[in-house]
NUBAPA-83198 format. One record per residue (C-alpha): x, y, z; residue in one letter; chain. Coordinates in steps of 0.2 Angstrom, whole numbers. Layout:
BEGIN
+-------+-------+-------+------+-------+
!  east ! north !    up ! resn ! chain !
+-------+-------+-------+------+-------+
!     X !     Y !     Z !    a !     A !
...
+-------+-------+-------+------+-------+
//
This chain:
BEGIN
+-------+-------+-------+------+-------+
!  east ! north !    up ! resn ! chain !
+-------+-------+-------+------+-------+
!   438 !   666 !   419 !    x !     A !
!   430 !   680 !   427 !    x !     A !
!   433 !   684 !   445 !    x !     A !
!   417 !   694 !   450 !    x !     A !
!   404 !   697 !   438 !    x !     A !
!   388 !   712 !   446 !    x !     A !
!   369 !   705 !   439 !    x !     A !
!   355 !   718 !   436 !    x !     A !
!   340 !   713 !   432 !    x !     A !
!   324 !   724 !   428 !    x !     A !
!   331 !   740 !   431 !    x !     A !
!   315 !   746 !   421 !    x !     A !
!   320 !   763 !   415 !    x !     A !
!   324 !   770 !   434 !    x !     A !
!   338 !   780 !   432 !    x !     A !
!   340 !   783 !   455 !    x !     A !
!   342 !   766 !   456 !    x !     A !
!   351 !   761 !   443 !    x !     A !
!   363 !   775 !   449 !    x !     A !
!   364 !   770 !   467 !    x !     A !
!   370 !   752 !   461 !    x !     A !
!   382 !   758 !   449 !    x !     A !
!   391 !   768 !   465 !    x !     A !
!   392 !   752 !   476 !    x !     A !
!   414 !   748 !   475 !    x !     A !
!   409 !   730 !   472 !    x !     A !
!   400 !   735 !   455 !    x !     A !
!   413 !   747 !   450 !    x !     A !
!   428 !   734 !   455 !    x !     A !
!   417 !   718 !   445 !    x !     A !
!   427 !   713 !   429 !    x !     A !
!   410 !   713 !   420 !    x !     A !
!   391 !   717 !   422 !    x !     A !
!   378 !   707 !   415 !    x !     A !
!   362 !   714 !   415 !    x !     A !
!   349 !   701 !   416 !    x !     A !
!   333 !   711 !   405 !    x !     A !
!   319 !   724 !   406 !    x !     A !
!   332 !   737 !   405 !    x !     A !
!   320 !   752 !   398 !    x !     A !
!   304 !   750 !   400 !    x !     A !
!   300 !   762 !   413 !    x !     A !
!   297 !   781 !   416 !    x !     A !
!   319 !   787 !   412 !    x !     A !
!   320 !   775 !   397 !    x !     A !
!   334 !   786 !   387 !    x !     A !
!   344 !   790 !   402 !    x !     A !
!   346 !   774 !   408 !    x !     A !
!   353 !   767 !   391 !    x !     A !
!   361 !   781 !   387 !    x !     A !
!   371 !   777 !   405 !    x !     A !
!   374 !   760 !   402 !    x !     A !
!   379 !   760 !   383 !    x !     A !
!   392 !   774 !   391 !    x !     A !
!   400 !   758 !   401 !    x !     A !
!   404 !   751 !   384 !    x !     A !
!   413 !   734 !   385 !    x !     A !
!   409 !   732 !   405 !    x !     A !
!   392 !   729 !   402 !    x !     A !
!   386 !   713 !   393 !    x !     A !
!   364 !   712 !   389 !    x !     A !
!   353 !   699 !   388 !    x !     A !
!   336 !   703 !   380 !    x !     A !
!   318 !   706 !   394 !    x !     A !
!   303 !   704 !   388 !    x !     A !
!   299 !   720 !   391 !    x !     A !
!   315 !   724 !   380 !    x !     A !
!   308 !   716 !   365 !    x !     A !
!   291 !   722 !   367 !    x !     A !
!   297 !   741 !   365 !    x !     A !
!   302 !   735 !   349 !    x !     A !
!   288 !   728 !   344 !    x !     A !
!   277 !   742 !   353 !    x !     A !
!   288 !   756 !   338 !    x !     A !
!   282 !   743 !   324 !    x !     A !
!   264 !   745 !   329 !    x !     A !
!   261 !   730 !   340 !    x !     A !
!   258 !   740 !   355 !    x !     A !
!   261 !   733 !   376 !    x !     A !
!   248 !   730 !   386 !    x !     A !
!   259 !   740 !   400 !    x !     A !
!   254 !   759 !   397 !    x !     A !
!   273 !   764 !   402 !    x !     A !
!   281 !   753 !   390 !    x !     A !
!   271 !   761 !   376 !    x !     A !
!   275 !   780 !   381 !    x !     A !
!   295 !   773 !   383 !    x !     A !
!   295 !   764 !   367 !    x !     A !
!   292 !   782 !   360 !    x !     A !
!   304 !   791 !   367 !    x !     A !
!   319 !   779 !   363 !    x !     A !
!   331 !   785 !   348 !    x !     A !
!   336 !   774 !   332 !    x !     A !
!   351 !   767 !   341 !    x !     A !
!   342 !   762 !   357 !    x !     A !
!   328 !   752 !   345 !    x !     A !
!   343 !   746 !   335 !    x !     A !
!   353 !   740 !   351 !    x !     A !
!   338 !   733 !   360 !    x !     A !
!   333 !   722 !   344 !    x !     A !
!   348 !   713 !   343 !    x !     A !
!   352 !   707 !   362 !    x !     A !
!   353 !   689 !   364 !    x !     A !
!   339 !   678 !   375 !    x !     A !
!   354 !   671 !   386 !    x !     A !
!   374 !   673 !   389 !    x !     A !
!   387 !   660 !   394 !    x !     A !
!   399 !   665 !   404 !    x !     A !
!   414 !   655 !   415 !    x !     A !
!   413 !   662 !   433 !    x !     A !
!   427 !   659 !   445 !    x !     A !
!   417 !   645 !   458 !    x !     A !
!   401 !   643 !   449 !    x !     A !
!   409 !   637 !   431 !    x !     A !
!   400 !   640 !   414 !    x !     A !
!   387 !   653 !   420 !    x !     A !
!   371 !   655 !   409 !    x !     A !
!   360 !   672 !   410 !    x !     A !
!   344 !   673 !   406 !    x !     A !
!   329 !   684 !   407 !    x !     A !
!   313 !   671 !   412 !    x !     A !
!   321 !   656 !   409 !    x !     A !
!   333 !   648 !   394 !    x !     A !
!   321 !   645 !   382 !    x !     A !
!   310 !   661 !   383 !    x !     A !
!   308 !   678 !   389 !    x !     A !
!   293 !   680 !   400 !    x !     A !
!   288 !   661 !   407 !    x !     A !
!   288 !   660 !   424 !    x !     A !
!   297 !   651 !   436 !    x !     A !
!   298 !   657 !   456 !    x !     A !
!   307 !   649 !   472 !    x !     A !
!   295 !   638 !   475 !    x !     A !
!   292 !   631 !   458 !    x !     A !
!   291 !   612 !   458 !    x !     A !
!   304 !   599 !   450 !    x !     A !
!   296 !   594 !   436 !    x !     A !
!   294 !   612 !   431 !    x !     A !
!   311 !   616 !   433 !    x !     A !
!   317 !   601 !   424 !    x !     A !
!   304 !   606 !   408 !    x !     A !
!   313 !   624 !   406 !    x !     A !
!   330 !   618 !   410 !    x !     A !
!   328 !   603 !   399 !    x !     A !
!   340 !   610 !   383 !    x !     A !
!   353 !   620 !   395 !    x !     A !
!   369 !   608 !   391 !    x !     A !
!   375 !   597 !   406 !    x !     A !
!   391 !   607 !   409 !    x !     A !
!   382 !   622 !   413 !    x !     A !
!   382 !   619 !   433 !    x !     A !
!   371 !   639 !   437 !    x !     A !
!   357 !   647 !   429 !    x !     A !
!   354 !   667 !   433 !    x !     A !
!   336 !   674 !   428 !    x !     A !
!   327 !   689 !   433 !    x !     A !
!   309 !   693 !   428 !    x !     A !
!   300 !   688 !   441 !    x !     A !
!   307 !   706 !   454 !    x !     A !
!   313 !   693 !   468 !    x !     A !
!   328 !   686 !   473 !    x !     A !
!   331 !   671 !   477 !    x !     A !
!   347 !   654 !   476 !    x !     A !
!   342 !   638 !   477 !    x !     A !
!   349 !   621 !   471 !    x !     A !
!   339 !   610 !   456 !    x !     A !
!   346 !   593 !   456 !    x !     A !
!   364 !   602 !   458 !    x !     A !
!   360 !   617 !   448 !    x !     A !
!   361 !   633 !   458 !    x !     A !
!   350 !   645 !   450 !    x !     A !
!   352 !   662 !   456 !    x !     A !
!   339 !   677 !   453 !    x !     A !
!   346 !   695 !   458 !    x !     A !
!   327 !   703 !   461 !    x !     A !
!   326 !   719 !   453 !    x !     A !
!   334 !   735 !   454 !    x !     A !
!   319 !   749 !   448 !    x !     A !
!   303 !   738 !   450 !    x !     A !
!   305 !   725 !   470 !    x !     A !
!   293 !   715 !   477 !    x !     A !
!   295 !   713 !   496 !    x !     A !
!   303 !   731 !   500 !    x !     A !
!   313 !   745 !   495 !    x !     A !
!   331 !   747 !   487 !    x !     A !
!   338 !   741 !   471 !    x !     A !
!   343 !   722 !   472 !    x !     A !
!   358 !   715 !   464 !    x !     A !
!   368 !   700 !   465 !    x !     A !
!   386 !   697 !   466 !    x !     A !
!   396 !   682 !   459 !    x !     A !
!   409 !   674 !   460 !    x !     A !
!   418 !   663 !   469 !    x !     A !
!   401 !   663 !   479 !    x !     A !
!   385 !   672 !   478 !    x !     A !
!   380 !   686 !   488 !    x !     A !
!   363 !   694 !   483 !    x !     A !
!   365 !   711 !   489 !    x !     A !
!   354 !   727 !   490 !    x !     A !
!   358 !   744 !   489 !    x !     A !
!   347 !   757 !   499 !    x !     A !
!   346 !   775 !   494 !    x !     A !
!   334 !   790 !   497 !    x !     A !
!   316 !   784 !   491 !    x !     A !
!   309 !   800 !   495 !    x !     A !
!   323 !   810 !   483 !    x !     A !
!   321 !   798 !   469 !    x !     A !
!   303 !   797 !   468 !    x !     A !
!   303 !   817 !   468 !    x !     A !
!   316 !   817 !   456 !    x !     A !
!   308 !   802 !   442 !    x !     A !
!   293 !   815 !   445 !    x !     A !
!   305 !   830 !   441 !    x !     A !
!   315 !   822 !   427 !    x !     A !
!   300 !   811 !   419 !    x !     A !
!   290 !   814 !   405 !    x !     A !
!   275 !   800 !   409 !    x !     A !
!   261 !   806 !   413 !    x !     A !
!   258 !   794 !   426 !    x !     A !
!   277 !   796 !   434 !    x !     A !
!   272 !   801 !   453 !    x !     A !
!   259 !   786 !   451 !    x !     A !
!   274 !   775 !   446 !    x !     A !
!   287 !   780 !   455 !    x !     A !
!   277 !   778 !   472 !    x !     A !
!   270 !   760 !   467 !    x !     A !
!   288 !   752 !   462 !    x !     A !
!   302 !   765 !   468 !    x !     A !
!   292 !   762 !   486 !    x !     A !
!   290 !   743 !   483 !    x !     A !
!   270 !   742 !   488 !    x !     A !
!   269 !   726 !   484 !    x !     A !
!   276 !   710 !   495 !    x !     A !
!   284 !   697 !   489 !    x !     A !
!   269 !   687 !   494 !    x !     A !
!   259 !   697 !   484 !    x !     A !
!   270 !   693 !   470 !    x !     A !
!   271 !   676 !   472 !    x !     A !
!   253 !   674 !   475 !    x !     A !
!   251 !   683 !   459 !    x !     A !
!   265 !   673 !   447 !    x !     A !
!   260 !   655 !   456 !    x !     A !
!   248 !   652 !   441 !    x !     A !
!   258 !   655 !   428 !    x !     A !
!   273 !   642 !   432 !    x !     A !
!   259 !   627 !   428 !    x !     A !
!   254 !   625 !   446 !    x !     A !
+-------+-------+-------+------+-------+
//
């Protein structure tokens, strides 16, 4: 049974905010981190895996969609997102290599919450979408092959976090620590016996001068300012995502 167990979601290749969650005592103290997909794809793709293979065991991945598609993006089937293209081609063998074998979800027994299942989008696939204020009947279609004994869900994806219960489920999204929607700072979540979504603040300003510095991508300033700043609300996101849950 593990104790306390950090989520990252969607860290999206931003190595500031990455680093700013990795500081916080509660994520250094956590007998594990999971880390929820959508790891690379962003403007400091190597140093960010590079960092987190260097955690060795503490880490355990489950596979984005962004993750697959740098994969796929090196094979010749390129992203519609311009970054993910340009980070496909920096990554080394062993990042392609790692990135093509994660799993689509995790099980894990966490103290309070009981067999814990992580996921991306949702159990059965990597980019559908499901959002706060998704209806029943959605939630019951992508939760319909989770086994019964699994009592919490964690997914990312969709950059906002949120708990809620369906029909006695808590799922449990961290939001995003590189790319947020609703304001600035790298969110995270903290489980176990509980769950505490937390958020991390740390200079904007500095990091987006240093992605700019430390970056390759061309369009790095244009990037950093749009996600490291959090320009879009989670209004705007949740306007944006509504049609794609079925609603």
């Amino acid at each position: 049974m593990l104790e306390r167990v950090a989520v990252l979601s969607d860290i999206h290749g931003a190595l500031p905010a990455l680093e700013a969650v990795l500081a916080e005592p509660d994520v250094a103290a956590a007998d594990l981190i999971v880390l929820t997909g959508d790891i690379a794809a962003g403007p400091q793709p190597v140093e960010v895996l590079d960092l987190l293979v260097s955690l060795g065991d503490r880490v355990r991945w489950v596979r984005g969609n962004a993750d697959r598609e740098l994969v796929e993006a090196r094979a010749g089937r390129p992203s519609p997102i311009e970054v993910s293209n340009w980070a496909a081609g920096q990554l080394r063998d062993d990042h392609l290599a790692l990135l093509a074998v994660l799993p689509l979800t995790v099980t894990l027994p966490v103290d309070g919450l009981g067999p814990t299942l992580f996921c991306h989008a949702t159990p059965r696939d990597d980019e559908e979408v499901v959002l706060v204020d998704s209806r029943p009947a959605r939630w019951a279609e992508v939760f319909a092959g989770v086994p019964a004994e699994v009592r919490a869900v964690v997914c990312g994806h969709t950059h906002m976090p949120f708990t809620r219960l369906v029909d006695r489920r808590l799922v449990v999204n961290p939001g995003s620590v590189g790319m947020p929607y609703g304001g600035p700072g790298a969110y995270w979540a903290l489980l176990g016996p509980g769950v505490q979504l937390r958020r991390t603040a740390f200079d904007v300003e500095a990091a987006c001068a240093r992605v700019v510095a430390e970056s390759g991508f061309p369009d790095a300033a244009d990037w950093a300012d749009e996600y490291l700043r959090s320009r879009h609300s989670d209004l705007d996101a949740l306007a944006a995502f509504g049609p794609r849950d079925g609603r």
